[in-house]
C-alpha positions in Angstrom: -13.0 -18.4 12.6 -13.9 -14.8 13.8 -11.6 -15.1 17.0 -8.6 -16.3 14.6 -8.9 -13.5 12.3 -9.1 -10.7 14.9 -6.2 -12.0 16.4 -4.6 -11.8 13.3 -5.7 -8.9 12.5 -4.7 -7.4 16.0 -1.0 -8.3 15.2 -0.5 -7.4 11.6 -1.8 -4.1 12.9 0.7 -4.3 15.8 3.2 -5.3 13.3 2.4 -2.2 11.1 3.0 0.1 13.7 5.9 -1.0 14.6 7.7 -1.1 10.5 6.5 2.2 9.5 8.2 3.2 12.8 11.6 1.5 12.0 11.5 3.2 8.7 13.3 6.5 8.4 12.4 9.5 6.5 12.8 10.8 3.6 14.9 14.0 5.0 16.6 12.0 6.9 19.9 12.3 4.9 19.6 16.2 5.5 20.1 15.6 9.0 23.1 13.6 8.6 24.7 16.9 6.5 24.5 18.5 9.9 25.3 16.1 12.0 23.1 14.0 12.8 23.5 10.5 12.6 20.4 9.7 10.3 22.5 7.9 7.7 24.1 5.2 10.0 21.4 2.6 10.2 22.0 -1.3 10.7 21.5 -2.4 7.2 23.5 -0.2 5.6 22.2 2.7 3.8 19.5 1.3 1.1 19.2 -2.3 2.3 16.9 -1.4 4.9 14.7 0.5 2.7 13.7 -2.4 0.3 13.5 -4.8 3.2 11.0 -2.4 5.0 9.8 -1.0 2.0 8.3 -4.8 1.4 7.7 -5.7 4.4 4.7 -2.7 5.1 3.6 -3.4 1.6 2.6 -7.2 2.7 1.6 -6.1 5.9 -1.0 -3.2 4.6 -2.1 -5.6 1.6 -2.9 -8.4 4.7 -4.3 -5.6 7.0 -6.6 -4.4 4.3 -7.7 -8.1 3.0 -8.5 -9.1 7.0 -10.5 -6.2 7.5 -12.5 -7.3 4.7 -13.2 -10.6 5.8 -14.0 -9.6 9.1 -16.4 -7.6 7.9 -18.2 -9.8 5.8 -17.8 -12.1 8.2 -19.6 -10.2 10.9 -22.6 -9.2 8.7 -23.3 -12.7 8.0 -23.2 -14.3 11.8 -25.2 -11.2 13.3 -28.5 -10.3 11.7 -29.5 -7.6 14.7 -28.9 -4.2 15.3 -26.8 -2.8 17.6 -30.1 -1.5 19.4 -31.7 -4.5 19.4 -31.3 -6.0 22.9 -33.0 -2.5 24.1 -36.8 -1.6 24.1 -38.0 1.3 22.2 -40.2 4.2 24.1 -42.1 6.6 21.8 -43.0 9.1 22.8 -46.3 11.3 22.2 -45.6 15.0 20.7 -47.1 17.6 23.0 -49.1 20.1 21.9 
């Protein structure tokens, strides 16, 4: 169960990435009055926007909700501490 939701959580993060950098900004129309070509775009010139607008919405809202669960899940299998598999040493203060 932890393997299938690190694996998701691995590609809606990947997946993330990859929409926010798809998404142009908001100057971008300030570049196109000096011509740049900022306002040609493949889905015309506010299609896009909703489309990706939604799409990082969904993908943040799953991001957050699988970080979550992996978390709970992981403090429930593993009851040791990070330092656990180590000995401790203590030792005396000198004087």
């Amino acid at each position: 169960m932890i393997v299938a939701l690190v694996i998701l959580h691995v590609v809606v993060a990947l997946f993330l990435v990859g929409v926010i950098l798809v998404q142009q900004g908001k100057s971008a129309d300030l570049a196109a009055a000096f011509g740049g070509q900022g306002s040609q775009t493949a889905f015309g010139p506010r299609g896009a926007a909703n489309l990706l607008t939604r799409l990082t919405t969904y993908g943040a809202i799953i991001f957050m909700l699988t970080s979550v669960g992996l978390t709970i899940l992981l403090s429930r299998s593993s009851d040791k501490s990070v330092l656990s598999g180590h000995p401790t040493t203590q030792s005396s203060p000198k004087k």
